[in-house]
C-alpha positions as CSV (number, residue, x, y, z in Angstrom):
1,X,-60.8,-86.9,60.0
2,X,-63.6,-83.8,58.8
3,X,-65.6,-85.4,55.5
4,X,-64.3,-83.8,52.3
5,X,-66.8,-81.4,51.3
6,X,-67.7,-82.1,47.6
7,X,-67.8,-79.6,44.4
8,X,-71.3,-77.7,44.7
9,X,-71.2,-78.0,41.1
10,X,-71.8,-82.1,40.8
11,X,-74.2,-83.3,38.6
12,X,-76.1,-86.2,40.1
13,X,-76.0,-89.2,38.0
14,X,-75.8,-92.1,37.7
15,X,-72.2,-92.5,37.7
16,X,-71.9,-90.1,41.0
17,X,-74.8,-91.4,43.2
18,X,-74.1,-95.3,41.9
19,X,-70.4,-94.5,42.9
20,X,-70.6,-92.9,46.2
21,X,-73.2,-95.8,47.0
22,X,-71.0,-99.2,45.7
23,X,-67.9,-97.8,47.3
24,X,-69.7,-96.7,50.4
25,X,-68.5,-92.9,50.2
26,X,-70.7,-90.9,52.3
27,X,-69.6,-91.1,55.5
28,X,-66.5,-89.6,53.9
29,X,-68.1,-86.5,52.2
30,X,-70.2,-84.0,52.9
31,X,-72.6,-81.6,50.7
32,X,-71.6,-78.2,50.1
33,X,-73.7,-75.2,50.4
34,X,-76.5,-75.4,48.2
35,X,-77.4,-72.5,46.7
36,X,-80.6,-71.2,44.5
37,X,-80.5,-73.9,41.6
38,X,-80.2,-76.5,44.5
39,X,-79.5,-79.9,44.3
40,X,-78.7,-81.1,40.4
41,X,-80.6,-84.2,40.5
42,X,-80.9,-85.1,36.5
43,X,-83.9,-87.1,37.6
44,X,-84.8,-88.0,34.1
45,X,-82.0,-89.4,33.2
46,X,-81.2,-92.1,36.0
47,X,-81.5,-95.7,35.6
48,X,-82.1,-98.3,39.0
49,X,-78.5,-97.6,39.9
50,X,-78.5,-93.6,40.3
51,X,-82.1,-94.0,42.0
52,X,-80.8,-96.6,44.7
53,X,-77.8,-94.9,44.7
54,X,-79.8,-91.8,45.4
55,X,-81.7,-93.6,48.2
56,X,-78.2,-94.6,50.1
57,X,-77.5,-91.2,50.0
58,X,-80.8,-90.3,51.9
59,X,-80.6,-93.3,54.0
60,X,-76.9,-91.4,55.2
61,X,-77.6,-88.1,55.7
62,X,-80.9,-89.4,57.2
63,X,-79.1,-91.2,59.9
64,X,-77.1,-88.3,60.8
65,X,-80.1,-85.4,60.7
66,X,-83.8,-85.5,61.9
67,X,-86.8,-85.5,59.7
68,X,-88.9,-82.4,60.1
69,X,-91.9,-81.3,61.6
70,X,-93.8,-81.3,58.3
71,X,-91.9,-84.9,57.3
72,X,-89.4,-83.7,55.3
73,X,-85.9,-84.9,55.3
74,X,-83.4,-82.9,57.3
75,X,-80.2,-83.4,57.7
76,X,-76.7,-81.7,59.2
77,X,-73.6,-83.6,58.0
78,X,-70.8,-83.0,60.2
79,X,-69.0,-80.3,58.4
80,X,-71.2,-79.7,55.3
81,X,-74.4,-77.8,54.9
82,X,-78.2,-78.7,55.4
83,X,-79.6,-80.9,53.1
84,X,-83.8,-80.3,52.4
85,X,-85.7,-82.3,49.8
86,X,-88.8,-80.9,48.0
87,X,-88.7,-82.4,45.0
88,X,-87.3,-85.4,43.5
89,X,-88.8,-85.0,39.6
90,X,-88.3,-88.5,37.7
91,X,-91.3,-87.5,35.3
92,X,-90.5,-89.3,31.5
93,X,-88.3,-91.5,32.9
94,X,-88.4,-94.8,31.5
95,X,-85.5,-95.7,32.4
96,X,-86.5,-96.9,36.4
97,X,-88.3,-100.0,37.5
98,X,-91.1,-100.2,39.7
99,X,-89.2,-102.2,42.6
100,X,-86.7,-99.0,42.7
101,X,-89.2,-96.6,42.5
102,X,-90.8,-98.2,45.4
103,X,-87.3,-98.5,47.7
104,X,-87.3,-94.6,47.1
105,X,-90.6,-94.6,48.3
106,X,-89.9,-96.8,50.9
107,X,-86.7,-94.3,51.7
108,X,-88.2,-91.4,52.1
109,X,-91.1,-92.6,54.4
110,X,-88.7,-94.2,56.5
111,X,-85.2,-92.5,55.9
112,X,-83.5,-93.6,59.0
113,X,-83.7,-97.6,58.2
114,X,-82.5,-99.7,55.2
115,X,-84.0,-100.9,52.3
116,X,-86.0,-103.5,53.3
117,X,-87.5,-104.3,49.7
């Protein structure tokens, strides 16, 4: 069966990213065309469980893309568009712990294998 392609309007959350994480979602879904305002990350606002739900959804797409030539995370989910990370801004947030800060760190230096931390 072809992944549902989700709303582009989704505000990433805690509540999504934990969500689609927990229930193990993503190989059901793909992203939908992205357009200028990009991906709605409310990077201020997660807690632990948005940011490692936010790594499991870059572990995913990871796994099923290619990292490019200047390291950045790539990816082509069957049926939904290409997914490219520039910025993840979690600036004011004191909301996140170190240990997640470091998986995400851990994630996007390594996208293609788990969380090892």
């Amino acid at each position: 069966a072809a992944p549902l392609t989700l709303p582009a309007d989704i505000e990433w959350n805690d509540f999504p990213l934990g969500a689609m994480a927990r229930l193990n979602l993503w190989p059901f879904a793909a992203l939908p065309s992205i357009g200028g305002d990009g991906f709605k990350l409310q990077g201020q606002h997660l807690t632990d469980v948005g940011l490692r739900g936010l790594c499991v959804m870059l572990r995913h797409f990871a796994g099923q893309g290619q990292q490019t030539a200047s390291g950045g995370l790539r990816s082509t989910p069957a049926g939904g568009s290409l997914l490219q990370l520039s910025r993840i801004d979690l600036s004011g947030n004191g909301q996140i712990t170190d240990d997640t800060v470091a998986d995400l760190c851990h994630t996007l230096q390594h996208p293609s294998t788990g969380a090892s931390l």
